[in-house]
Phi, psi and omega in degrees: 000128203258165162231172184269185206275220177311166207258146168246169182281135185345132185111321185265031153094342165236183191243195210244319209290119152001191181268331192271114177271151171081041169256098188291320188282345167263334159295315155304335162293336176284330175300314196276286170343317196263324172320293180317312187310310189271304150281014179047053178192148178283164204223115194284176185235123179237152178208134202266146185255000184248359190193160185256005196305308138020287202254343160302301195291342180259012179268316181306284155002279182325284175322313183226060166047087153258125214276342175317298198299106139198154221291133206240014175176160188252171183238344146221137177307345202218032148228154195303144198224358156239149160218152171246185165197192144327127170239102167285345156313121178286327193270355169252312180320357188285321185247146213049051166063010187135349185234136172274088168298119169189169201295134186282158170289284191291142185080007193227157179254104179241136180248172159207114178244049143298279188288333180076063163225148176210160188250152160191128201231088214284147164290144175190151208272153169245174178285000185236005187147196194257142184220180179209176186237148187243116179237130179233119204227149189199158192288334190202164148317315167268006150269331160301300136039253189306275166001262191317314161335274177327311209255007162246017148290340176303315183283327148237050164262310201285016192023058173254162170271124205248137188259133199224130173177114197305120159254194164277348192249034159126193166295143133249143182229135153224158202254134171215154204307168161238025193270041170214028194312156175283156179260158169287348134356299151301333168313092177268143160189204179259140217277356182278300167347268177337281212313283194313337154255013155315287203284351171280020136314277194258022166274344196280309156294011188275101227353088159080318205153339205307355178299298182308323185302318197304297221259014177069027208251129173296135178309116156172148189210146173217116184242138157237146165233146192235137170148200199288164184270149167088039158226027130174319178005285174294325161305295177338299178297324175299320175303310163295322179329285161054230164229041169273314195095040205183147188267148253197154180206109189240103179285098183272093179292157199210177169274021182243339195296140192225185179281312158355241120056253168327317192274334171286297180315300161318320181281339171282321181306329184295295207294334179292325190333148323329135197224177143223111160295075158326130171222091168319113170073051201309313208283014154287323164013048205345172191245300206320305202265008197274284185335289181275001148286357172280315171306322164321278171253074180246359193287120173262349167301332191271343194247359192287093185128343196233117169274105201255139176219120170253104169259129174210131138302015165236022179353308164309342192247002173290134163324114171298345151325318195273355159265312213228078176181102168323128178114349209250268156264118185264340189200130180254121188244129174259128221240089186244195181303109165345143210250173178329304189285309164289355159290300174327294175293324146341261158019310195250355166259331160318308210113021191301331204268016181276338205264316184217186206267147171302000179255358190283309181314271173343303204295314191295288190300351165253001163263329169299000198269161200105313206286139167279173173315301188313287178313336151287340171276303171337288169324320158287330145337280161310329167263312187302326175275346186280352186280340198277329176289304219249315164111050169195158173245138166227079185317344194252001182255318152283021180267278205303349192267329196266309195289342168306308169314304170298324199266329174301334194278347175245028152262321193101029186246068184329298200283007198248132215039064169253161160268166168271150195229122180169190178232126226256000000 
């Protein structure tokens, strides 16, 4: 199968590739021949080998017409050279109807030529299908540099959140906005608590370190929080996310998570540091791979710079490793239920008292307990509709309803005083 000859600019059908497809040594020849050729000076060839972060940022880059970027050849005519998707981002959605259409990573040459650096994450066939090689070419060591500069003032000017989450067919990474941070504000939680992990928040991001530096304390921090699922965890963490000033990472462990994996994630986090690394469900940790995440962080090079936060509803399924060695988890924190008085005050950051009267309220927060936030945010849900339906709230026949409710689902006792439910 021939390709077409020298590449015209994109859309018109022809490619970068030879007469041969998946002639790797010749598509790179060509690539450097068409570099010299646009900027007139020749070009070394480099690749990053411990991480894909990079070709994340130039796919963000793509995504959202960073004006640096542009597309400077396609590399075979009869692989794909767009891709589209969904765009949950409200402020893209606007275009294509709802869908992002735009130039694929792969099979395509993309430059910046401000550094005279260009990506091109060429296809080649493997024994199981079509795979590619990620090649990156630039004029000297200091336009690279410059380049790589540039482009993590970019990443943290643009406050985004990097999504990290093992799957079967390897990491997945996605980049997703932060420009709506949780406020502390919002935190409900026991107000001592809260402070002592503020404040090791933000003395740690505080120019840099320098508290440690004063006090001769390794640059590094590791918090785990534990407790019921729907009291705060995940806020908590949004809220640091936030509003640290510091680029942020959210790790999902799966039953896919490898040393791989592992060894990755850490190493981007090194290169953002100061960071905050998140790692969502720590006590899924596959046991193949536990040996080596430990090793990971017993490493002070893998942790320099990284504010590590470990969250599980399952405190119980954590390695007892991971507490009891300095260096690992410096603090363990419990997230626990709300108590009468932070039910109340939830209640009144909802908005309860538009639906009932305040003593009606009061009465609701000393009938929850036991209730998690989430179930209290439910609970607020639920009286707006019955008031928007019904034009009345009767809060305390849905307290008692939710607790009916809550206690059949952790017997499992569905059915009792039920009707029957089914298909005849």
């Amino acid at each position: 199968m021939e390709a077409a000859p020298f590449l015209a600019p994109r859309g018109k059908g022809a490619s970068l590739s030879g007469k041969v497809y998946f002639d790797y040594p010749e598509t790179v020849r060509r690539i450097f021949h068409y570099l010299q050729e646009r900027f007139g000076c020749p070009f070394r060839l480099y690749y990053q080998e411990d991480s894909n972060d990079m070709w994340d940022s130039l796919e963000e880059d793509i995504r959202r017409g960073h004006p640096g970027v542009e597309h400077g050849a396609s590399l075979y005519d009869l692989v794909e050279t767009d891709t589209f998707r969904y765009e949950a981002d409200p402020a893209l959605a606007l275009r294509q109807g709802g869908y992002e259409i735009r130039p694929s990573v792969r099979n395509n040459l993309f430059l910046y030529p401000e550094f005279k650096v260009a990506f091109a994450r060429i296809p080649k066939m493997l024994n199981h299908g079509l795979g590619y090689e990620d090649l990156i070419f630039a004029e000297h060591d200091e336009g690279m540099a410059a380049f790589l500069s540039d482009m993590r003032v970019r990443q943290l000017a643009s406050r985004k959140i990097m999504l990290y989450s093992d799957t079967r067919d390897g990491l997945e990474r996605e980049t997703i906005s932060a420009s709506s941070p949780v406020e502390r504000d919002d935190v409900f939680m026991d107000e001592t608590l809260k402070t002592h992990i503020y404040r090791s928040v933000d003395e740690f991001f505080n120019e840099e370190g320098s508290f440690f530096q004063t006090y001769g304390i390794p640059y590094k921090r590791g918090i785990l929080l534990y407790g019921k699922p729907g009291n705060g965890k995940t806020t908590l963490v949004k809220s640091i996310s936030g509003t640290v000033g510091a680029p942020v990472a959210y790790w999902q462990i799966t039953e896919y998570t490898n040393s791989e994996s592992i060894s990755e994630v850490f190493s981007a986090a090194v290169r953002m540091a100061p960071m905050v690394l998140v790692i969502e469900d720590i006590d899924s940790m596959p046991e193949s791979c536990r040996s080596y995440f430990l090793n990971i962080l017993d490493g002070v090079a893998s942790k320099e710079g990284v504010f590590l936060i470990g969250t599980t509803n399952y405190p119980e399924r954590i390695d007892p490793a991971l507490m009891n060695r300095a260096g690992r988890f410096d603090r363990a924190y419990e997230v626990k239920s709300p108590d009468e008085p932070l039910r109340l005050a939830y209640m009144q950051r909802k908005g309860m008292e538009k639906l009932v009267d305040g003593d009606t309220m009061h009465e609701a927060a000393r009938r929850t307990d036991g209730f998690t936030f989430a179930q209290l945010s439910e609970l607020y849900v639920s009286a707006a509709l019955q008031m928007h339906y019904e034009g009345e709230v009767r809060l305390m026949g849905i307290i008692d309803e939710m607790k009916s409710d809550y206690s059949k689902s952790k017997s499992g006792d569905w059915m009792k005083d039920r009707g029957s439910v089914g298909f005849l």
